[in-house]
N, C-alpha and C positions, 0 to 999 in steps of 0.2 A: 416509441412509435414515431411517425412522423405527424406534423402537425399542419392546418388549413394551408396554410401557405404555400408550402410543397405540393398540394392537389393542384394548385395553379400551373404546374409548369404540363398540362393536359392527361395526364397519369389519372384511372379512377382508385377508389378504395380498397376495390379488388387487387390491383397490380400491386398496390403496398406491402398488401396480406403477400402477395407471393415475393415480394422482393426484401422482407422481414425472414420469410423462408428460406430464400436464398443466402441470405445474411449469416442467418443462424448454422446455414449447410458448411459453409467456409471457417466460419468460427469452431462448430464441429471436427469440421476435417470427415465429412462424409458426402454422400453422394447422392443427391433425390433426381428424379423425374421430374422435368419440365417440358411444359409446350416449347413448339421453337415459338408463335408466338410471343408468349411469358417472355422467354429468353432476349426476344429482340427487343423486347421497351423495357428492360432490364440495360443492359447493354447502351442504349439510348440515353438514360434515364445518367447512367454513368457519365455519359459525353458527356451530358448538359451541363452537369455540377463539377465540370471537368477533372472528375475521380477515375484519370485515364489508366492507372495501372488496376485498378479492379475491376474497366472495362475492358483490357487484355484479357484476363482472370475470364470474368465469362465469359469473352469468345471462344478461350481453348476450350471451357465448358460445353459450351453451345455447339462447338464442331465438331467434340466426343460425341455427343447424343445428336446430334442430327447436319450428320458428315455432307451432303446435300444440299445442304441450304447456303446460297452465296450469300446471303444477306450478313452475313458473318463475317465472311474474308473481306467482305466490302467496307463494312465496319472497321475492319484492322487496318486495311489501306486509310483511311480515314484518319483515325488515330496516329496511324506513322505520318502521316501525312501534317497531322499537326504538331507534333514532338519532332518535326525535323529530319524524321527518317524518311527521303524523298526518293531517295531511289527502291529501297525496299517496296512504300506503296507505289512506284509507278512500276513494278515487279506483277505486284498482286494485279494490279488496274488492266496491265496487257492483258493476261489470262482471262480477268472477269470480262475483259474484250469480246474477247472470241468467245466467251459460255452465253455470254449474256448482250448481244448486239443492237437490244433494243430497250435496256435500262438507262434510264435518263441518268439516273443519280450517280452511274459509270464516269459517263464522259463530264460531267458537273466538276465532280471530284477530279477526273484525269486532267481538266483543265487547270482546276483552283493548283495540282501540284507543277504543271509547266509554270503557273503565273509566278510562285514562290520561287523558281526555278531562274527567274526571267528569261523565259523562253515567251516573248509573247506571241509569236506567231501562231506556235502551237496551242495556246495557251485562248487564242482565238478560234482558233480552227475548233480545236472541242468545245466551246461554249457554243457557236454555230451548229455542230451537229446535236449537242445535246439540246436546241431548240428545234430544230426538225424534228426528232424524234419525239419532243412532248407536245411539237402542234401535230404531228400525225393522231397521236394519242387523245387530241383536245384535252390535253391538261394543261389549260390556259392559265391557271394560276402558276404553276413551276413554267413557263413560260416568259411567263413578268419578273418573277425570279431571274430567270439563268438571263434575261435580258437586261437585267437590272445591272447584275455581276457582269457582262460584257459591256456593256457602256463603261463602267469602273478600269478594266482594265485595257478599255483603250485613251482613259484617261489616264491610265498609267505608263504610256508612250505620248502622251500630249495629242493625242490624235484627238482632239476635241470636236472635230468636225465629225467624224464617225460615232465617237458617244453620242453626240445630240441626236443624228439620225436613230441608233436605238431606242432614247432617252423618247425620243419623237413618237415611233410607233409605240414603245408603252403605254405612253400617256394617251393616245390614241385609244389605246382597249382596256386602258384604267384610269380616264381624267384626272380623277382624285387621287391619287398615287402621291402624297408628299415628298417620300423620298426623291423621285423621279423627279418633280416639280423644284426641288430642292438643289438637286445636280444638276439639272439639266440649265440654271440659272445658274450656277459654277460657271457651267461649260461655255456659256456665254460673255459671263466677265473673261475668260482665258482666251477667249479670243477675238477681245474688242467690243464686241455687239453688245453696248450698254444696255441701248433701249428696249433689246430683248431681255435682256438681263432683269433688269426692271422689272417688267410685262410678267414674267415668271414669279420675284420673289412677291411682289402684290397680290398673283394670284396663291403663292403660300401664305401671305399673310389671311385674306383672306379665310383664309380657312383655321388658321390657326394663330388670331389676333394677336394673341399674349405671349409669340415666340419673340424674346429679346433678341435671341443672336438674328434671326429673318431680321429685325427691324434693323437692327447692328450693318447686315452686310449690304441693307438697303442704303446707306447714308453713305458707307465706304462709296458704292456706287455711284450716287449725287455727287460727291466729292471730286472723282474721278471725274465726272462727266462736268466739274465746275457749276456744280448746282449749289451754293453753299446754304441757300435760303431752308432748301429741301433735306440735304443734306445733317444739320442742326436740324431739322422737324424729325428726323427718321430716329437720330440720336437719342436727343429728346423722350423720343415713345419707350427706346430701351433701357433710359433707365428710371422711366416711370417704371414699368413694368418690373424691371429687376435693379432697385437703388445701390445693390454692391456689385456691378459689372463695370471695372474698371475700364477697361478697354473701350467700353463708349464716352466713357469722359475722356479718357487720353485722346482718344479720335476726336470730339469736339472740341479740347483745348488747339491741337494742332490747328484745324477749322479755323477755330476764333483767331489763332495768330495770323494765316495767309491772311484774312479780313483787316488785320489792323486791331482788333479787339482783344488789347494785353490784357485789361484788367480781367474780362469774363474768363479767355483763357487760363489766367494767374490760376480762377479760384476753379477749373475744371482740375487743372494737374494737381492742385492741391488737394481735390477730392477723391483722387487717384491713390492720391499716397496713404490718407486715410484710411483707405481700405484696402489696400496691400502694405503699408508700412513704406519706409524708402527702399528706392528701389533707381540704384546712379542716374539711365535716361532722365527719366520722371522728372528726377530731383535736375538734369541738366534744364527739361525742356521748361523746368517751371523759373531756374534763373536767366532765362532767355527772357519769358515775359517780364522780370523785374527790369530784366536791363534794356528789354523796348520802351520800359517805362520811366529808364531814368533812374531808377533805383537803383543806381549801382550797388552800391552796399553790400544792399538784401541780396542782389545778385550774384557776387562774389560768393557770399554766406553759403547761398546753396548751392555753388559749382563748385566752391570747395568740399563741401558735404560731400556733394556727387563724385568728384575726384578722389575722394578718401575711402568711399564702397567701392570703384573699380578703379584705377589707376591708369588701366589700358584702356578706359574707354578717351576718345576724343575729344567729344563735343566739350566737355568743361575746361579743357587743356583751352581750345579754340575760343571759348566764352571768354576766360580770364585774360587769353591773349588779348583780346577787343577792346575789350573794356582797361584794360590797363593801358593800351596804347590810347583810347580814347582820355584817359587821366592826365596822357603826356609821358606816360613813361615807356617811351618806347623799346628803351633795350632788353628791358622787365620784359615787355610783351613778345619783343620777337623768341625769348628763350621758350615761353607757350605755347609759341605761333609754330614754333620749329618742333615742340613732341607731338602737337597735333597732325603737323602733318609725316610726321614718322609714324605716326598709329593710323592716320590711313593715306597713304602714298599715293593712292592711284584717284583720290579727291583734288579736284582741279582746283576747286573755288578754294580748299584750305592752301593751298600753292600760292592763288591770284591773293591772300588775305597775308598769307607773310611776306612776299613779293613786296607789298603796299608798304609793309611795317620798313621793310628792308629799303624800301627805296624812301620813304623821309627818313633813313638815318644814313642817307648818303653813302649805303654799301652798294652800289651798282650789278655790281658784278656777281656776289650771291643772290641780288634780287633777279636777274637775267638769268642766273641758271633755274631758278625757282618757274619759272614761266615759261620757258622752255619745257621741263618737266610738264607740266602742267599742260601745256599746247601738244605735248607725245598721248595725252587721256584725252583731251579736248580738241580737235586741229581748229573747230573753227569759234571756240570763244574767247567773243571781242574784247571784252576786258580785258583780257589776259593781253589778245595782238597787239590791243591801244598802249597799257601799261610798259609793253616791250620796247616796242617805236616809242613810246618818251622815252624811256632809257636809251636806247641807242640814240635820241634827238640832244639829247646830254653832252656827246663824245662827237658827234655830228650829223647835223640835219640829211643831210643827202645818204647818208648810210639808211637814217630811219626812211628814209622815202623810196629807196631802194629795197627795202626788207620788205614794205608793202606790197609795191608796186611785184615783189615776187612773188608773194604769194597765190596758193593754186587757186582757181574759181572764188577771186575776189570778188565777183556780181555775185557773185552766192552769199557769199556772207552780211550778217547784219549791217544796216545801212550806216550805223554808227562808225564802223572802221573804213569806210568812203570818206564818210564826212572828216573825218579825224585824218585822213590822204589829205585832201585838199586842203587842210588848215598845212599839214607839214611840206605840200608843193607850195602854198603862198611865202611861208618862212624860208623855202630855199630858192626863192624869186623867180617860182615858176607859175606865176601870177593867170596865164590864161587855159593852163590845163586846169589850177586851183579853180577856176570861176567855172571851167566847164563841168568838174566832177561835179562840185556843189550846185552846182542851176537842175543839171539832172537827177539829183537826189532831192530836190527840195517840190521840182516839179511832181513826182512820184510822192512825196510825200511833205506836206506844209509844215509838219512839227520838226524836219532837219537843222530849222532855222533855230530853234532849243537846243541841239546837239550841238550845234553849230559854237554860238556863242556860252556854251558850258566850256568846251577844249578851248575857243578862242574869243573872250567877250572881246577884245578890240575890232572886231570884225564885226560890232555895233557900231563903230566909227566909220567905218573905211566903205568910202561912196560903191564902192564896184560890187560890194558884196548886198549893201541897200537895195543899189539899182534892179538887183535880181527880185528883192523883195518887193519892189513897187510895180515891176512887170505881171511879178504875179497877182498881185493887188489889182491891177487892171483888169 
């Protein structure tokens, strides 16, 4: 027989007794009398435990004995509808159209099969009517429903601005609606709107304290928004709450590193790994913190690990490049430096990081094509412009001053490749363009005079460049 559990899914005792009946009818190979009733939470009862060929099985049952009743072909459209047969049920769904023009569970269905379809126009259009038709009906709850399902699938075109609006009125005639409260704080991270975002999952926490993932996509949140304080508080709660949720300690290790905070970082990814086992990233991101720390070594250790589970990934190709060029062994590193950025090409910074290598081993010219690359993904970073103009300042000044001075919407770009112009007009003895870039950048901003003398500290010597610094001092 069936046992407590199975009553759960809203079936009483009775329906058992008949659908044990039903059981035994087929195992027979004979034919009893059934309510259509009987027949439809029979049929239903199939869906749920998704036993979809025996809920075939009684519909052709069901349509024998009571030829009449659409709750049957609607059923079958259903069915086909999730076994992939789409045009079949939107076959059936036309017809129950026209028989049946004011069954909600019609166009529900006729949508859910355009949405698999991606058809989402249509696919809206019926979610639209089949909520007119259950607010005529005042069947407010399949309302919240089929509104629920149209926010979804207009966040399945990114129309995130429309889901909210449904997401909106829901929550409106069901406050406490979690799901609702859940997406509709999706719907807000996807489209910027943090401190809605926010405002949202606090009020799902709120109500449901102990959800790790809410407290999880709360911190993401912070993170984004450069909360790191908050951020690490949200983290934190998730894996009080649930201690084997990897993914909030990897998120707090990343944290701890933007912070400067290797060692806590160290021991988050480490606790990551713990409870999934190695896993290459992980093992990259946690020889990251050994080598902010100086540990080389240990650093090595686990970029080689991590290189030895994936091969294609990056990040450890790039780590060992660093770190080996930081040893001094640069030709070692650039070989690193150069599968990292063959495994991701279209990475500007992995470009600007073997450029660097290339240009202390006095290869120019593979370092100049490297940055170039690099400046095709990136047009306007500086590192990369500055690194170029020294190479070109190499073969001659007035070229590199020249490649500056060409560039598009130079007031645009970071004030560093200005300041970094005027050191290379001072070097090709064009001394008063040099003092008027720098007087301008330095006016707009006091810390140039850092930039300044990083590309050129003798310009802590040279009166003209002072003079500007004491004017400003004035």
């Amino acid at each position: 027989m069936f046992d407590d559990d199975e009553e759960e899914d809203g079936f009483d005792s009775q329906f058992y007794s008949e659908l044990e009946r039903f059981e035994k009818m087929l195992e027979d190979k004979e034919a009893y009398y059934f309510d259509s009733e009987i027949l439809e939470q029979i049929i239903d009862h199939f869906i749920i435990k998704n036993q979809l060929k025996k809920g075939l099985t009684a519909i052709e049952f069901a349509q024998d004995q009571h030829p009449n009743n659409n709750t049957f072909e609607l059923r079958k459209a259903q069915i086909f509808s999730t076994t992939g047969k789409l045009k079949e049920s939107l076959l059936i769904l036309q017809q129950l159209e026209k028989n049946e023009p004011f069954n909600t569970e019609v166009y529900v269905t006729k949508a859910s099969v355009f949405s698999q379809l991606r058809d989402h126009e249509n696919a809206i259009k019926y979610f639209e009517k089949a909520i007119d038709i259950a607010s005529d009906q005042e069947e407010d709850w399949e309302v919240e429903d089929i509104r629920f399902d149209l926010a979804l699938e207009y966040e399945s075109i990114h129309d995130y601005n429309n889901a909210i609006k449904e997401l909106k009125k829901l929550l409106q005639a069901s406050p406490e609606n979690e799901s609702a409260i859940y997406e509709i704080a999706y719907c807000y991270e996807r489209i910027g709107d943090f401190d809605k975002c926010i405002e949202y999952y606090q009020m799902y926490i709120d109500n449901n304290p102990y959800s790790f993932t809410a407290w999880y996509n709360l911190g993401n949140i912070y993170f984004l928004k450069n909360n790191v304080e908050k951020a690490l508080w949200a983290y934190d709660y998730s894996t009080i709450i649930n201690e084997e949720f990897s993914s909030a300690y990897f998120n707090m290790g990343n944290t701890y590193m933007q912070i400067g905070e290797y060692q806590k970082a160290l021991t988050a990814y480490a606790k990551c790994i713990d409870i999934d086992g190695d896993d290459a990233l992980t093992l990259s991101y946690l020889a990251e913190a050994y080598e902010r720390l100086e540990r080389y070594d240990e650093a090595l250790e686990y970029y080689e690990k991590s290189k030895s589970i994936n091969d294609e990934l990056a990040e450890p190709w790039l780590g060992i490049g660093i770190i080996k060029e930081l040893q001094g062994f640069t030709t070692e590193a650039i070989q690193y430096l150069q599968r990292a950025a063959e495994l991701q090409p279209e990475n500007a910074n992995y470009r600007l990081v073997l450029a660097e290598a290339l240009y202390k081993a006095e290869r120019f010219i593979e370092a100049e094509n490297e940055l170039e690359t690099a400046l095709q993904s990136d047009p306007k970073y500086a590192e990369a412009i500055i690194l170029l103009a020294r190479i070109k300042a190499e073969f001659s000044i007035e070229d590199a001053v020249d490649y500056i001075a060409s560039l598009e919407h130079l007031s645009d770009l970071d004030s560093s490749v200005r300041i970094f112009f005027s050191v290379l007009l001072w070097q090709n003895g064009q001394k008063t363009e040099s003092l008027l870039v720098f007087k301008k950048e330095y006016l707009i901003d006091a810390n140039s005079a850092k930039t300044l003398f990083l590309h050129f500290p003798e310009a802590q010597e040279i009166p003209e460049f002072l003079q500007i610094l004491d004017l400003n001092n004035d």
